[in-house]
C-alpha positions in Angstrom: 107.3 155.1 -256.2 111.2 154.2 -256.7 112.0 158.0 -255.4 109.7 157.4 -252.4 111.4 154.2 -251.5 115.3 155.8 -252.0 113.6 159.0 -249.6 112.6 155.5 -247.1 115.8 154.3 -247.0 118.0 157.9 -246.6 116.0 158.2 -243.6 116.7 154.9 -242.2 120.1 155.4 -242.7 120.0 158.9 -241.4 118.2 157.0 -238.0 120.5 154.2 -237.9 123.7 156.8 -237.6 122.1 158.8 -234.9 121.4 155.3 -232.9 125.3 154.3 -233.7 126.3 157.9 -232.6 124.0 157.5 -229.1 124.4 153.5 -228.3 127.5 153.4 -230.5 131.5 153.3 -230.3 131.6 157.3 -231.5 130.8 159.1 -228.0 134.1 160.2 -226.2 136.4 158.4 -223.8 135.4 155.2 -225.1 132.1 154.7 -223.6 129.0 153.4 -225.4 126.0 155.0 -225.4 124.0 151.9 -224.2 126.3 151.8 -221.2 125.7 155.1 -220.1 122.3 154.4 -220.8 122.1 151.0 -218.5 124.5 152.8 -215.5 121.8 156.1 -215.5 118.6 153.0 -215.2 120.9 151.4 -211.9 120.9 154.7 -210.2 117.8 155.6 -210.7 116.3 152.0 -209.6 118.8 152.9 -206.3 117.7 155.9 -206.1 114.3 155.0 -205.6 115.0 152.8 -203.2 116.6 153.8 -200.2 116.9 157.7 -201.5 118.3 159.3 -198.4 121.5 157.1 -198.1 123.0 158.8 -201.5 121.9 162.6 -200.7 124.0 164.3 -198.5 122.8 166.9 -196.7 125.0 170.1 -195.2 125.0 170.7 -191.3 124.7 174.6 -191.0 127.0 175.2 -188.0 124.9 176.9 -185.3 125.2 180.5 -183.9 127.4 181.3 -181.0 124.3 181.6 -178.5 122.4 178.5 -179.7 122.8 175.8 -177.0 120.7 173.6 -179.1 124.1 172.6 -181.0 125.3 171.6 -177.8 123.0 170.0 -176.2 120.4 168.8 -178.5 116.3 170.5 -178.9 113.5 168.5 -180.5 109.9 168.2 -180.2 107.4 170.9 -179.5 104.6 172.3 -181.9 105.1 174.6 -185.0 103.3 177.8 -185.8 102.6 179.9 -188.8 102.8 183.1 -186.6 106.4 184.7 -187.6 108.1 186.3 -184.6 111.0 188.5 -184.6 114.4 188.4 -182.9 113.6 191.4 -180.8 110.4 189.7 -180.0 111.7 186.3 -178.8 114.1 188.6 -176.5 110.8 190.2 -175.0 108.9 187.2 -174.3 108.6 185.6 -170.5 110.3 183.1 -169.1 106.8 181.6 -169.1 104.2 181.5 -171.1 101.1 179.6 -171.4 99.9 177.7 -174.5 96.5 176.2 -175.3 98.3 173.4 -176.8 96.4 170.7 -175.1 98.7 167.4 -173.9 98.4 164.3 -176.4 95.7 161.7 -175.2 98.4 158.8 -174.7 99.6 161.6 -171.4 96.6 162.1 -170.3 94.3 159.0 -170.4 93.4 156.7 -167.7 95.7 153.4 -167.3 95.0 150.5 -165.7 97.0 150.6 -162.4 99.7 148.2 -162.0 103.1 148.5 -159.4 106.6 147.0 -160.1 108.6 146.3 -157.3 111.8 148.4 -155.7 114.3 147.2 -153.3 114.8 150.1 -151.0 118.7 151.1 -150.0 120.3 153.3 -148.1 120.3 156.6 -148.4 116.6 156.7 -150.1 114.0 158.4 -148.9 110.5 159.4 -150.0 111.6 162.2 -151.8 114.3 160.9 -154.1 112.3 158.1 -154.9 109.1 160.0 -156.1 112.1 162.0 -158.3 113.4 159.1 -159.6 110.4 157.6 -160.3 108.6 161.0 -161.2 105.6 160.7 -159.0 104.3 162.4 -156.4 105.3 161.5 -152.6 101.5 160.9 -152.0 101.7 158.4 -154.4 104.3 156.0 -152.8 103.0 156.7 -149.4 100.1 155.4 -150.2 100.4 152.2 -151.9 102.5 151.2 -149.6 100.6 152.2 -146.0 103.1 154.4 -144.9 102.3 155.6 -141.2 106.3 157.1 -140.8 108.2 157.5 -143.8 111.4 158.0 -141.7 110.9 154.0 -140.5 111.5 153.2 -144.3 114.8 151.0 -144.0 117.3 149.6 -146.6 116.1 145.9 -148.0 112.6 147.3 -147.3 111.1 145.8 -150.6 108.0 148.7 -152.0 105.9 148.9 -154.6 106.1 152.1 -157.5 102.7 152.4 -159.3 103.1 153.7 -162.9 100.8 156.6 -161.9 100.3 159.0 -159.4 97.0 158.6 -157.3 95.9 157.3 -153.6 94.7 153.5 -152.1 91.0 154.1 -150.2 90.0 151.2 -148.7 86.1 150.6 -149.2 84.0 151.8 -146.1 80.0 150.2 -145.6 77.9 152.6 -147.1 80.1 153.9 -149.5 79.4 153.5 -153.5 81.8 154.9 -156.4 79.7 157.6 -156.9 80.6 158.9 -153.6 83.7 157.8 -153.4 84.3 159.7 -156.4 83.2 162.4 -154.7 85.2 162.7 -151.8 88.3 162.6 -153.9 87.0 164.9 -156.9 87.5 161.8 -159.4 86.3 160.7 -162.2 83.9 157.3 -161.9 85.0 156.4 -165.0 88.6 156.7 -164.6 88.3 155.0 -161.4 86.7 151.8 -163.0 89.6 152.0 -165.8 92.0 152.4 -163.3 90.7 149.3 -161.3 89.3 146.9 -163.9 86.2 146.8 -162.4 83.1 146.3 -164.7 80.4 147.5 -163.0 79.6 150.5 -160.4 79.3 148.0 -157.4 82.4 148.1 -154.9 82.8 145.7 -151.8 83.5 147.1 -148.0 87.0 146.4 -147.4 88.2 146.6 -151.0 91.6 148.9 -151.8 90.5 151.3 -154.8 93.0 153.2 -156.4 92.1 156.5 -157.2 94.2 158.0 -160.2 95.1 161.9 -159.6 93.9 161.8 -156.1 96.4 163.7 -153.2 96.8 163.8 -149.7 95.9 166.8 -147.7 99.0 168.9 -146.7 98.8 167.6 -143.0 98.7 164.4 -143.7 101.7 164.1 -145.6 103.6 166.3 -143.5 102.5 164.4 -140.3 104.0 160.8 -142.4 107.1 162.8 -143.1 107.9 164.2 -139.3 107.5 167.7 -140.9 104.4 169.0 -138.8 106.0 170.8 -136.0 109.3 172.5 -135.5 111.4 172.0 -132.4 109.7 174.3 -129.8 113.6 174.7 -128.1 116.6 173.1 -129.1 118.4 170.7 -126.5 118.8 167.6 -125.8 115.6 165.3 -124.6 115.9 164.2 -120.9 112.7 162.3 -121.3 110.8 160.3 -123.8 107.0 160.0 -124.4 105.3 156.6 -122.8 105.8 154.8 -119.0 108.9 155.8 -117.2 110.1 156.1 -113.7 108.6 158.5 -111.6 111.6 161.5 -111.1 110.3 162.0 -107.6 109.8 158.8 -106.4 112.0 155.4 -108.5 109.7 153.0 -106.9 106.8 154.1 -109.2 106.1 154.0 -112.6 104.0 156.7 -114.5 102.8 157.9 -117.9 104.4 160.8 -119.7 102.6 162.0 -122.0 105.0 164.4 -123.9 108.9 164.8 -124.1 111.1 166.8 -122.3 114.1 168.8 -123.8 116.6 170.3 -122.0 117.4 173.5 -121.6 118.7 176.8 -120.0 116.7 178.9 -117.4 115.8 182.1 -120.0 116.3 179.9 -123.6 113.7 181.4 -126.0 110.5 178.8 -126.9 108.9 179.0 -130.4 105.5 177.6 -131.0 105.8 174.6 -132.6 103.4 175.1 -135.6 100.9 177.9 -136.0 97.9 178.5 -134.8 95.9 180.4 -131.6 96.5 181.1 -127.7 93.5 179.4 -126.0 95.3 179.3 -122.5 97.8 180.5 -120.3 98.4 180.3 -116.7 100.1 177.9 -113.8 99.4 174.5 -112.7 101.2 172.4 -109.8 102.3 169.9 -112.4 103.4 171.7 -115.2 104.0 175.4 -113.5 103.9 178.3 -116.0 102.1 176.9 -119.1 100.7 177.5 -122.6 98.1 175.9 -124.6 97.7 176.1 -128.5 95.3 175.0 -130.7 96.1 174.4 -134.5 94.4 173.3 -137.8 93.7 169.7 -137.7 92.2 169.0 -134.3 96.1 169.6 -132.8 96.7 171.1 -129.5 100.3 171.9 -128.0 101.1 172.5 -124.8 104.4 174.1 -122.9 105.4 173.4 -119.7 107.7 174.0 -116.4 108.2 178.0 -118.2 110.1 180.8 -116.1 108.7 183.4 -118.2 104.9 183.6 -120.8 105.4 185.8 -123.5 102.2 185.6 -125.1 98.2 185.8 -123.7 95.4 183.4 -124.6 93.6 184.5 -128.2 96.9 185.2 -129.7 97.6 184.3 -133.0 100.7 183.0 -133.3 102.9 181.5 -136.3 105.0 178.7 -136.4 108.6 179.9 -134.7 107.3 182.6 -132.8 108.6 183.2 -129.4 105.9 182.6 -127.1 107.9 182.2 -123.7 111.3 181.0 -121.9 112.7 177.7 -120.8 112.3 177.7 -117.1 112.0 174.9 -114.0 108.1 175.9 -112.1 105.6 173.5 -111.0 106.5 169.5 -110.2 110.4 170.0 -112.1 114.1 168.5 -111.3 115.7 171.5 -113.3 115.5 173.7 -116.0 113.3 172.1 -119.2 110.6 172.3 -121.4 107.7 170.1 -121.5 105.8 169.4 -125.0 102.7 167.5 -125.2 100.8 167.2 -129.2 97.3 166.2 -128.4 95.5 165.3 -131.3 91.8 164.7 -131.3 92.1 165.1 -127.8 94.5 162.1 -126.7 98.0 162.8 -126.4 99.9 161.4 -128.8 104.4 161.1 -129.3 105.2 164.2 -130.5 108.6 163.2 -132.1 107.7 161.3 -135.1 105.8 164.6 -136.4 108.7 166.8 -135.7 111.7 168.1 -138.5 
C-alpha cells in the first residue's frame, strides 16, 4: 500500500515538472508556456472572425496578351467542359449559348418615366444610347410626330423600359390589343397596374417590347426619302404667289429645287413606275408608287429615263432636271402623296 502511494506521488511529480516545463519559466527566450498558450487562443478567436483581413493572398501577374489585367473581366457562367489553348484560338467571334438571361432582366416591370431636360446637340439617337432604349421607345411616350422639332429646354420623359403608348380605340379589348402588337396580356396588365382585362376607349396603354414599323420611324426621323436632286429649293410646299400671275394666290402642293437643264434625278425611295408621260402643268413627268400607300411624283423633266412598271430602287436615275410644261426655268418638281393627299415632303426627307 506504502509502495503504491510513493508510485502516486513520483508520478505527480513527474506531471507537475512537465506542466512547469510547458506553462513554466524553463522554455527559451524567456517566455512562459501559458503565454504562448493565451497569445495562440487571441489569434485563433481573430482568426475566426474577420479571417480574410490576416491572409494574404499572391496576385499572379497576368500574361502579355491578357487584357483582363488591364482592363478588368468578371461575370459570365462557368463550365466543366475543359477547352484547350488551340481551341479557344478556333472558336468564332460569336457564339451562341443556351444560357438563358436571369429572371430580374427579363421580367415585366411596372412602367414608370423620369424626366430629361433636353439640350442642345441631343437628338433621338444619342438619347436612346444614353439611356439604352430603343428610339421607338422615346418617340412614343412622348407623341413625337418630327423628331427633328425636338428643341433644347424641351423637358421629355425616359421610360425604364423599352415598349410603345396605344391609345384605347372603341371596340378594342386587351386580348386584341395584345394581338396587334404580339404581347403578352399578362405583361401588359403588369406593366400598367391594371387589375382586371377591361380597358377604357381613350386610355394610353403601354405595351412593354412593342416596336414601330420601319416606316414609321423613319417617316418621324425625316429619313424616308432621299433628295431626288440636289439644289437649292426655289419653292416651299403650302399657299404662295402665283409665278405667272403676283395678283393670285395658289396651292403648291410639292417643293421645288433648283437645278441645271441635264442634272441627273434619283427616285426618292424605292418602289414601281406606274406612269410616265407630259402634262401642261407639270411637262415631262413620273409617277411612283411605294410601300406604305406613298406616291412620288417628278416634274417640269427635259429628259424620262425610265417607263411605267419599272422597278426602281431608291437613288436610281430615273430622268434629268429640265424646264417643260407651266415653268420659269430649269427645276424639279416633287410632290409625296400619301394615302392619296399630298402631303410636305421635307419633313420626311435626310
Amino acid at each position: 500500500m506504502l509502495l503504491q502511494n510513493e508510485n502516486k506521488l513520483s508520478d505527480n511529480s513527474r506531471l507537475s515538472e512537465a506542466a512547469e516545463t510547458i506553462f513554466g519559466k524553463k522554455l527559451p527566450f524567456g517566455l512562459s508556456g501559458i503565454t504562448i498558450f493565451r497569445f495562440t487562443a487571441v489569434m485563433l478567436i481573430f482568426l475566426l472572425i474577420n479571417p480574410g483581413q490576416y491572409i494574404n493572398i499572391r496576385e499572379l501577374p497576368a500574361a502579355e496578351h491578357d487584357f483582363s489585367a488591364e482592363y478588368g473581366v468578371g461575370g459570365g457562367y462557368f463550365s466543366d467542359e475543359n477547352i484547350s489553348e488551340i481551341e479557344l484560338e478556333m472558336l468564332p467571334d460569336s457564339v451562341d449559348s443556351l444560357i438563358i438571361e436571369p429572371e430580374s432582366v427579363s421580367r415585366t416591370r411596372i412602367m414608370f418615366n423620369d424626366s430629361y431636360m433636353v439640350k442642345t446637340g441631343d437628338n433621338i439617337s444619342t438619347l436612346a444610347v444614353i439611356f439604352g432604349l430603343n428610339q421607338d421607345s422615346i418617340i412614343s411616350v412622348n407623341k413625337i410626330t418630327n423628331s427633328r422639332l425636338m428643341q433644347a429646354g424641351r423637358a421629355i420623359r425616359i421610360p425604364n423600359q423599352d415598349g410603345l403608348l396605344h391609345t384605347v380605340k372603341n371596340g378594342e379589348t386587351l386580348d386584341s390589343v395584345a394581338n396587334r402588337y404580339n404581347a403578352d396580356p399578362e405583361a401588359i396588365k403588369i406593366a400598367n397596374e391594371l387589375f382586371s382585362d377591361y380597358i377604357a376607349a381613350g386610355k394610353d396603354l403601354f405595351i412593354p417590347g412593342a416596336r414601330l414599323d420601319w416606316t414609321t420611324l423613319q417617316e418621324i426621323n425625316g429619313d424616308l426619302f432621299v433628295w431626288p436632286v440636289s439644289g437649292a429649293i426655289t419653292s416651299a410646299f403650302g399657299y404662295r404667289r402665283d409665278p405667272f400671275n403676283n395678283n393670285l394666290i395658289e396651292f403648291h402642293n410639292g417643293i421645288d429645287i433648283r437645278g441645271v437643264t441635264g442634272t441627273p434625278v434619283y427616285a426618292a425611295m424605292a418602289g414601281r413606275v406606274s406612269a410616265v408621260g407630259w402634262d401642261s402643268i407639270f411637262g415631262n413627268y413620273i409617277i411612283i408608287n411605294h410601300h406604305s400607300d406613298y406616291r412620288t411624283l417628278y416634274g417640269h423633266l427635259s429628259v424620262i429615263r425610265t417607263r411605267t412598271g419599272a422597278s426602281v430602287g431608291q437613288g436610281e436615275r430615273i430622268g434629268d432636271v429640265g424646264s417643260t410644261g407651266r415653268s420659269t426655268g430649269p427645276h424639279l418638281h416633287f410632290t409625296v402623296y400619301k394615302n392619296g393627299i399630298a402631303i410636305n415632303p421635307r419633313p420626311l426627307m435626310r
